[in-house]
Structures are given as structure tokens and as C-alpha cells.
C-alpha positions in Angstrom: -18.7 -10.5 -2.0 -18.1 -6.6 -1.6 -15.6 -5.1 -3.0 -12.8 -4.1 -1.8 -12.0 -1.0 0.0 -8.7 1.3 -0.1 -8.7 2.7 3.6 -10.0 -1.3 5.2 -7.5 -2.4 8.2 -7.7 -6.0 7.2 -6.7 -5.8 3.4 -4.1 -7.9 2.0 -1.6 -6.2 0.6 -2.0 -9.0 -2.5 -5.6 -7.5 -3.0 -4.4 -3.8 -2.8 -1.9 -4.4 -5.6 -4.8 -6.4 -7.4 -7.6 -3.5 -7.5 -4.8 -0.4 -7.3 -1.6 -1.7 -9.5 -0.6 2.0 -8.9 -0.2 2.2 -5.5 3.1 -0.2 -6.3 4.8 2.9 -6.9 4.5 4.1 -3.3 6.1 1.0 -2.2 8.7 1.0 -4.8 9.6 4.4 -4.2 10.6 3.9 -0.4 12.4 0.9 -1.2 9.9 -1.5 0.6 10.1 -5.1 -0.9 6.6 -5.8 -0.5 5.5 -5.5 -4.4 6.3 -9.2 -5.7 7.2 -10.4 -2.2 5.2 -14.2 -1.5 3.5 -12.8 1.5 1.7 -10.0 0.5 -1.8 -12.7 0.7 -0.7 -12.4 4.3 0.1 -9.0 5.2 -2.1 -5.3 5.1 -1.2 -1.4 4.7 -0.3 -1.8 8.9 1.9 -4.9 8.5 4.2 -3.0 6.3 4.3 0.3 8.3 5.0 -1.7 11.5 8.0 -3.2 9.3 9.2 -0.3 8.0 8.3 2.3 10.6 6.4 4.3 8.7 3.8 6.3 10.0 0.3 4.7 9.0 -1.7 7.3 8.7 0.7 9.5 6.2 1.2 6.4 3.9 -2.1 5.6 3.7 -2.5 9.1 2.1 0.3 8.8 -0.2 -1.6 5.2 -1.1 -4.7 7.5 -1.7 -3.2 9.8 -3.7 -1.9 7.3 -6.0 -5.0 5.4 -6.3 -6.5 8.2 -7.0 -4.3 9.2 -9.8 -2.7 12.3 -8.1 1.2 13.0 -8.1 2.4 12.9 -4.8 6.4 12.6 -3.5 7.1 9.4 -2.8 10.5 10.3 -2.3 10.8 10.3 1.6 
């Protein structure tokens, strides 16, 4: 099995919080329910942009960012 990779369209939200526990913060900080929720095995980075309406492209940087380690304003 390879392992897992940030910026792949068909990873499971469940799986991104597994290998990047950091990136929670992104989600917390907008408000988005999807840390904790029963159907993150389910749903990817474009499920919950499409939900939200978030642009795809500048979250995924912010979820860079935090994998990464960098500060970044997860404010918006």
C-alpha cells in the first residue's frame, strides 16, 4: 500500500486527519464540522469545499501550510 498523499483528489477526509492531525485546525477554524463528523471515511478535501463553498484550490493551501507546520490565517 502507498502512502498517502496531501494534494490526492480521492482522500478521505478520515485518512487526512489520520496522517496530518494538524490540518484539523483549518477545519476548526472556519467553523466546518467535519473533524469528528461519522462521514469523514466517506468524504475528500473537494466534498467539504463543495459543502462549504470554499474555493478548493486556496484551502488546499491553507491544508499545506498546516501540514507543513507553517502559520497561516485560518481566520477567513
Amino acid at each position: 500500500m502507498r502512502a498517502p498523499r496531501l494534494d490526492d483528489p480521492d482522500l478521505s477526509l478520515h485518512l487526512l486527519f489520520d496522517q496530518w492531525p494538524q490540518t484539523a485546525a483549518v477545519f476548526l477554524s472556519r467553523r466546518m464540522l467535519c473533524f469528528g463528523c461519522p462521514i469523514t471515511p466517506f468524504h475528500t478535501v473537494i466534498d467539504a469545499c463543495l459543502e462549504y463553498g470554499l474555493d478548493e484550490a486556496e484551502f488546499r493551501a491553507e491544508l499545506r501550510a498546516a501540514a507543513l507546520g507553517h502559520r497561516t490565517d485560518c481566520t477567513k
